[in-house]
C-alpha positions in Angstrom: 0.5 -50.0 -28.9 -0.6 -50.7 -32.6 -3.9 -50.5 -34.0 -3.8 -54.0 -35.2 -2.8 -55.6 -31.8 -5.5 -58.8 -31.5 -8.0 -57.9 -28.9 -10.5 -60.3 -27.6 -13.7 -58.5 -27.1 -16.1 -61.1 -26.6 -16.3 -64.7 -24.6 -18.8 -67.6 -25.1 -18.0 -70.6 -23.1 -20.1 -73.4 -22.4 -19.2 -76.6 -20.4 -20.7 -79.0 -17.7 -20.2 -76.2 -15.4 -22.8 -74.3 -17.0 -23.0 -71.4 -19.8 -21.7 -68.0 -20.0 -18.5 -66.0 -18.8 -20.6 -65.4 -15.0 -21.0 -69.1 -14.3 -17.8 -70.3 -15.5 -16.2 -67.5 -13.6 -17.7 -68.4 -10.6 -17.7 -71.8 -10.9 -13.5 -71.6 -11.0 -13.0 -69.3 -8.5 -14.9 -70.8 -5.4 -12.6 -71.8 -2.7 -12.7 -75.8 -3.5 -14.0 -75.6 -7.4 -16.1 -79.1 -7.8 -16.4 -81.1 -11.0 -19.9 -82.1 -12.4 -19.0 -86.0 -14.0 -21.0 -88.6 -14.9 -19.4 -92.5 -14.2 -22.5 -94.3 -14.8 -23.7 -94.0 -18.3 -20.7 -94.8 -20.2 -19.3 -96.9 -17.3 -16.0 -97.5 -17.1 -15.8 -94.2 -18.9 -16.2 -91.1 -17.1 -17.6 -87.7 -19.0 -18.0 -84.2 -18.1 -21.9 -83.8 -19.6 -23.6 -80.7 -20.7 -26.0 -78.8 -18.5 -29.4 -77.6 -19.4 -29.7 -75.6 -22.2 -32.2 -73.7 -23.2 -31.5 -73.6 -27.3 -34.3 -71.2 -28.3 -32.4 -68.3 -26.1 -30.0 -68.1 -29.3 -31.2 -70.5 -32.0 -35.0 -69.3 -31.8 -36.3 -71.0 -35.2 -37.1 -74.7 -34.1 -36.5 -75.3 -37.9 -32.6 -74.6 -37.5 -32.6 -76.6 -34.3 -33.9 -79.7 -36.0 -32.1 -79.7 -39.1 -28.5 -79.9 -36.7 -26.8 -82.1 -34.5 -26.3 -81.7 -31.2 -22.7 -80.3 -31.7 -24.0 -77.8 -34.2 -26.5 -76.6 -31.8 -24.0 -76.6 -29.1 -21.1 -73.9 -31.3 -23.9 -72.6 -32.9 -25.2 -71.3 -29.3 -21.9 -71.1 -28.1 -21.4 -68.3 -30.9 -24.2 -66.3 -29.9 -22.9 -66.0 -26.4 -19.5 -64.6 -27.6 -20.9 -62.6 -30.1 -24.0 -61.2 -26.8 -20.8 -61.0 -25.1 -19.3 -58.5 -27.5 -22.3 -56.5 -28.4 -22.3 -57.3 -31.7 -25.4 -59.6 -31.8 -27.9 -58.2 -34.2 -25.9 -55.9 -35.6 -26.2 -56.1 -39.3 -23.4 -54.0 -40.4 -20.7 -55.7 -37.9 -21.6 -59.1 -38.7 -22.2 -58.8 -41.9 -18.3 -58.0 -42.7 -17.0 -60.5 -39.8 -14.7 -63.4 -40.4 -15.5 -66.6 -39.3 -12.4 -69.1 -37.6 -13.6 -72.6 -36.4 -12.3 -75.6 -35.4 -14.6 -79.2 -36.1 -15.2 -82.6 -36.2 -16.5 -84.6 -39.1 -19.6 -84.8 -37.4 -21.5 -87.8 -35.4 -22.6 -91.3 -36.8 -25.8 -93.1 -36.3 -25.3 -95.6 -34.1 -28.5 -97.3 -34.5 -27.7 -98.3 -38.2 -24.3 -99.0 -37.3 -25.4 -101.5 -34.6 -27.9 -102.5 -37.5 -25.6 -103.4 -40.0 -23.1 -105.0 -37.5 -26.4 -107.0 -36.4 -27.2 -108.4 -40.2 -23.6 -108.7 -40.9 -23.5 -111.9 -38.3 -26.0 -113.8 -40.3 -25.0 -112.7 -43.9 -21.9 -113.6 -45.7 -23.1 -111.1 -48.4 -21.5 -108.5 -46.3 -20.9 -106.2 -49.6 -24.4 -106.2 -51.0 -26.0 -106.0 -47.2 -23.9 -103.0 -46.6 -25.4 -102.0 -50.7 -28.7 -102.6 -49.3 -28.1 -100.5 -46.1 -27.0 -97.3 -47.7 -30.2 -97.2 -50.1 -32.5 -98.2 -47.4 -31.0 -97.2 -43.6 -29.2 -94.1 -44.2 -31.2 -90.7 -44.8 -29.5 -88.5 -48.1 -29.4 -85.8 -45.6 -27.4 -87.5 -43.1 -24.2 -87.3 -44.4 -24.9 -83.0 -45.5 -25.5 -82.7 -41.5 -22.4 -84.4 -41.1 -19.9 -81.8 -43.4 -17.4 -80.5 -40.8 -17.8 -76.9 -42.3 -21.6 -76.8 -41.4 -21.3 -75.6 -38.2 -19.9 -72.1 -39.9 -22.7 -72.7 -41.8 -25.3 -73.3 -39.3 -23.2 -69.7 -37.6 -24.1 -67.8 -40.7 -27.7 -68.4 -40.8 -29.1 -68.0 -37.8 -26.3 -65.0 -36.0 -26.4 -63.4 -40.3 -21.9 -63.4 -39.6 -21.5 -63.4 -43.0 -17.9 -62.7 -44.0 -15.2 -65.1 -45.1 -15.2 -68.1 -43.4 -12.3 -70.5 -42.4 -13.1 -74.5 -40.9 -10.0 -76.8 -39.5 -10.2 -80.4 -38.7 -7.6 -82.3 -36.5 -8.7 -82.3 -32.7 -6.2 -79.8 -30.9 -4.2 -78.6 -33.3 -7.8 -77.6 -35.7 -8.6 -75.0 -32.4 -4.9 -73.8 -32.4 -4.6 -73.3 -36.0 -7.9 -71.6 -36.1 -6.6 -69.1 -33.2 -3.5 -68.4 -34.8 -5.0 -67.7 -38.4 -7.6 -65.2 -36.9 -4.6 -63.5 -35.1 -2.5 -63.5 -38.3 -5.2 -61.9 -40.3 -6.0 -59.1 -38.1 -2.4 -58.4 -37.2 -2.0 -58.1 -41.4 -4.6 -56.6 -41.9 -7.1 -58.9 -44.1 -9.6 -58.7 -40.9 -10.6 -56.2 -38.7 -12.9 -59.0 -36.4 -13.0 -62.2 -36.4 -15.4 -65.1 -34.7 -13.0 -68.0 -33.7 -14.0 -71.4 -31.7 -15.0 -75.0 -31.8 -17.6 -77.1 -29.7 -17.7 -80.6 -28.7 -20.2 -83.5 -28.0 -18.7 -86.1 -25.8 -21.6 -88.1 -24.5 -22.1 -90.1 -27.7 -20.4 -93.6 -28.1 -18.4 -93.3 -31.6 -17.0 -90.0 -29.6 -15.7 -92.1 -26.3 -14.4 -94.9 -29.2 -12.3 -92.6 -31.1 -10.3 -92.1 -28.3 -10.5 -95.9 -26.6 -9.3 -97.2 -30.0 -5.7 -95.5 -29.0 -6.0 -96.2 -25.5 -6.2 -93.0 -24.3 -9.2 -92.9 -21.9 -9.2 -92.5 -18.4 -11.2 -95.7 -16.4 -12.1 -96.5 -12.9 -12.2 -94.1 -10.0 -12.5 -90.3 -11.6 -8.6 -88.3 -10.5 -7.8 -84.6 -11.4 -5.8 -84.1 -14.6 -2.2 -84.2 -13.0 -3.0 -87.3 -10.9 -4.4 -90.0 -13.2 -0.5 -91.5 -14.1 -0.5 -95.1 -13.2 -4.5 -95.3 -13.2 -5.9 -97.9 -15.5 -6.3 -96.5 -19.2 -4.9 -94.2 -21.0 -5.7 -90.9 -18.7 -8.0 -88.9 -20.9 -11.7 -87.4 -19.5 -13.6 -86.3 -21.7 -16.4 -83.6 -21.6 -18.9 -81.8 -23.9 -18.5 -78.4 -24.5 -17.9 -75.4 -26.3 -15.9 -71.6 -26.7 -16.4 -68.8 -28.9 -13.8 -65.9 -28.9 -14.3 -62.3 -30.9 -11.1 -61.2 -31.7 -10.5 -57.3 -33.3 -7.8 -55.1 -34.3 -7.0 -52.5 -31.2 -8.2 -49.8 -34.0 -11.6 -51.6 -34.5 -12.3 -52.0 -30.6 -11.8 -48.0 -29.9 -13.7 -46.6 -33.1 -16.9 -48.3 -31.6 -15.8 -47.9 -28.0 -15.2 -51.7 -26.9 -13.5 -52.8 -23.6 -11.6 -55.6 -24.4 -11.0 -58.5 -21.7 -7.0 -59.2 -23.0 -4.7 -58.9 -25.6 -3.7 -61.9 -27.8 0.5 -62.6 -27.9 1.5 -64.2 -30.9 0.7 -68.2 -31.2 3.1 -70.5 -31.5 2.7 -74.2 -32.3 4.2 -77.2 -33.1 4.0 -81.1 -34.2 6.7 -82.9 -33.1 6.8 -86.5 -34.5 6.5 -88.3 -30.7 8.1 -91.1 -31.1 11.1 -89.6 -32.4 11.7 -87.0 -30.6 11.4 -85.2 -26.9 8.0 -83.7 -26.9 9.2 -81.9 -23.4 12.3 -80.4 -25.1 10.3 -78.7 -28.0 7.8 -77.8 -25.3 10.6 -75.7 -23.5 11.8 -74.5 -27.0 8.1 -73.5 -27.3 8.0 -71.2 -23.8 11.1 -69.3 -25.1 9.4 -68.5 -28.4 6.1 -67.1 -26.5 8.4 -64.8 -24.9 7.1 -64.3 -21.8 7.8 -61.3 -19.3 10.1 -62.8 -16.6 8.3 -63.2 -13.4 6.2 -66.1 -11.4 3.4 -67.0 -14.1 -0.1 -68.7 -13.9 -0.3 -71.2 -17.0 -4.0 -72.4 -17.6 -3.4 -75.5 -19.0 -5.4 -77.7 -21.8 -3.6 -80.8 -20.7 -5.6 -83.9 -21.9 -4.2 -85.8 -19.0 -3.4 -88.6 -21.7 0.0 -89.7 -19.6 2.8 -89.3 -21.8 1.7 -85.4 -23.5 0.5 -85.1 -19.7 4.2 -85.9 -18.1 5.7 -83.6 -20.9 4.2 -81.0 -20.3 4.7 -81.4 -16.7 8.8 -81.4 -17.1 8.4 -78.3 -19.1 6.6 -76.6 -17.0 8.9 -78.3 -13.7 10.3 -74.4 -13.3 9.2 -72.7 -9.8 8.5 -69.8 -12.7 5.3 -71.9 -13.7 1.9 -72.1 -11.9 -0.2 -74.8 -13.8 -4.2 -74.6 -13.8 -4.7 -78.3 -15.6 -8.8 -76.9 -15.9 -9.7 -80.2 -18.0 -10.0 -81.5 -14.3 -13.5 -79.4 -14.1 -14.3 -79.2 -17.8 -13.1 -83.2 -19.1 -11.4 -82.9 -22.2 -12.7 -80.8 -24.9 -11.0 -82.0 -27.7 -11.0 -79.2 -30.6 -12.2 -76.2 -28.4 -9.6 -77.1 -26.0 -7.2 -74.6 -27.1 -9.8 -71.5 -27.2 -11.4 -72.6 -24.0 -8.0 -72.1 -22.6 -7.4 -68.8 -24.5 -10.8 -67.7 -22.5 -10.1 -68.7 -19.2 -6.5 -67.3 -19.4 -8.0 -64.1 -21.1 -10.7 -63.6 -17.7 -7.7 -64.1 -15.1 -5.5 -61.4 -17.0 -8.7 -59.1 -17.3 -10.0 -59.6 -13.3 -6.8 -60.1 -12.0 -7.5 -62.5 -10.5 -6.1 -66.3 -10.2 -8.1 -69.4 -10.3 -7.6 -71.3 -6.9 -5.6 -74.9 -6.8 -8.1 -77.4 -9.3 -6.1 -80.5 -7.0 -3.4 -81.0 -4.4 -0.9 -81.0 -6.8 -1.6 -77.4 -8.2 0.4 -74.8 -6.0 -1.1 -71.4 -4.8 -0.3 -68.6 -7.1 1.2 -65.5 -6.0 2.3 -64.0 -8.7 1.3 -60.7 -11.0 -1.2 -61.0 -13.7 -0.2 -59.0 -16.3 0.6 -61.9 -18.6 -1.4 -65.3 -18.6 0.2 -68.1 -20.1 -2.3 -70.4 -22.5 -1.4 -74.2 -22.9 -2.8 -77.0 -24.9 -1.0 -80.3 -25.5 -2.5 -82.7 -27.7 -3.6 -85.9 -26.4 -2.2 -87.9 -30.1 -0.1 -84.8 -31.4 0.0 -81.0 -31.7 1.0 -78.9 -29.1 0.1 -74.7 -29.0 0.7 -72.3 -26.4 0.0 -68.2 -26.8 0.7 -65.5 -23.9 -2.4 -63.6 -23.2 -1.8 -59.9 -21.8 -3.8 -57.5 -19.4 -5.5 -54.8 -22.0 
């Protein structure tokens, strides 16, 4: 063992199944786990909604509820639950010299001015002083502040006081894996003795759902599990809104204030393989030799988007009898930037309970293997791929 060997510590998770490492943990394990969807609203679109939330339990000022969005509030929330989780919340002198990792969007656009200006736009040829007119008379100065990707750290800082350096990534999957693997990097060189990684997302708003109908990627019709939505009309992706939060330490930091840790991080390895060009399964085998996995029968918890081509990639690669997939977008919709650490949690509570997660679908075999090592997957729906091995402490 080394003393700076990347412990996670604390877990925050929150996703239509409902907050917290309890309810999550529960909710996967029951013998025939059921999805919470939604079809109608954004009909033919299907989303994986939040659940009640309660914000005051960890944003109690209503002033710092207003002033965000609703996927500020979301990580923001999210954070405090990891950081509860770790019993570190409160604690001056702990957060106070904590790093900060996160992974975000550029934030979410009004859609009532934009439905506005497309609205005047039909009756004006003007178009360039209406949209003049718009900006000094529509849009609120503030608007585009709340919209600053690096905000949610910000939002983080003030109301759980983690105060250290701080880190923000943009670029869907790959901004959660980069984030992960920065953390890690730091603590294993020791620049950071704990870190606060993660990313949150709000799916039930329309410019989210466009963003991924303009490249044909969403799922429509009839909702299917992850593996099971190739030939189905659209482009295979369900989306949901959530969030995870992971406290990482160095091993030395966990035992000097007596922490249990849930796993041990492996190191992560990545890549961006141009798609088109070349055979996304192939560099995803590559990948599984680089995480250097124990030999054995292994459970994988899987971030696949279920977008069909990343989806049948990863299922090739993964073809091996050696390889137990858990796709669990089929209960959480796809998270988009907190894809990767909500898979880093889940894979992180199997190792730690020893426990498997039960078949998601019919196409998702029974696991009989040891636990010892936990196998962590995400796949990007347009690029980036990630994957890190995730040890029993």
């Amino acid at each position: 063992m080394n003393p700076r060997d990347v412990l996670i510590t604390g877990i925050g998770l929150v996703s239509s199944l409902g907050e917290g490492v309890e309810a999550h943990w529960a909710a996967l394990t029951r013998e025939k786990p059921l999805p919470v969807t939604d079809g109608e609203r954004f009909a033919p679109y299907t989303v994986h909604p939040l659940p009640e939330i309660d914000w005051a339990v960890q944003i109690p000022a209503r002033g710092d509820r207003r002033q965000m969005e609703l996927w500020q509030r979301l990580g923001t929330y999210t954070a405090g639950l990891a950081l509860d989780d770790a019993g570190m919340k409160g604690d001056g002198v702990l957060c106070s010299t904590m790093d900060m990792t996160i992974a975000a969007g550029g934030g979410e656009r009004d859609v009532a001015v934009d439905a506005a200006i497309l609205t005047a736009a039909a009756a004006r040829n003007d178009r360039g002083v209406l949209l003049n007119e718009k900006l000094t008379t529509e849009l609120r100065p503030t608007l585009f502040l709340a919209q600053l990707s690096n905000l949610l750290a910000g939002n983080i800082s003030i109301v759980h006081k983690v105060t250290g350096s701080s880190r923000t990534f943009m670029g869907e999957e790959g901004s959660g894996i980069s984030a992960i693997d920065t953390a890690a990097r730091r603590i294993r060189a020791g620049q950071s003795s704990h870190a606060l990684v993660g990313a949150a997302f709000e799916s039930e708003h329309p410019d989210m759902l466009l963003g991924y109908e303009l490249g044909g990627y969403l799922h429509r019709g009839a909702w299917h599990p992850v593996w099971e939505r190739s030939g189905a009309q659209g482009g295979g992706v369900v989306s949901g809104s959530g969030a995870a939060f992971l406290v990482l330490e160095s091993r030395e930091h966990a035992e000097m204030r007596g922490r249990t840790p849930y796993a041990e991080l492996g190191p992560v390895v990545s890549g961006r393989v141009k798609r088109q060009a070349e055979d996304l399964s192939q560099n995803l085998s590559d990948m599984l030799v680089k995480a250097e996995l124990p030999k054995g029968r292994r459970l994988v918890v899987s971030g696949s988007s279920g977008a069909h081509d990343a989806t049948a990639a990863e299922m090739k690669a993964l073809a091996d009898k050696a390889f137990v997939r858990r796709g669990f977008s089929t209960m959480t919709g796809h998270l988009k930037e907190a894809q990767f650490p909500f898979a880093v949690a889940l894979a992180a509570l199997a190792a730690h309970r020893q426990a498997s997660y039960p078949a998601f679908s019919v196409t998702e075999e029974t696991f009989d293997g040891e636990l010892g090592t936990v196998l962590a997957t995400t796949v990007g729906y347009h690029q980036f791929e990630g994957m890190v091995a995730v040890y029993a402490a």
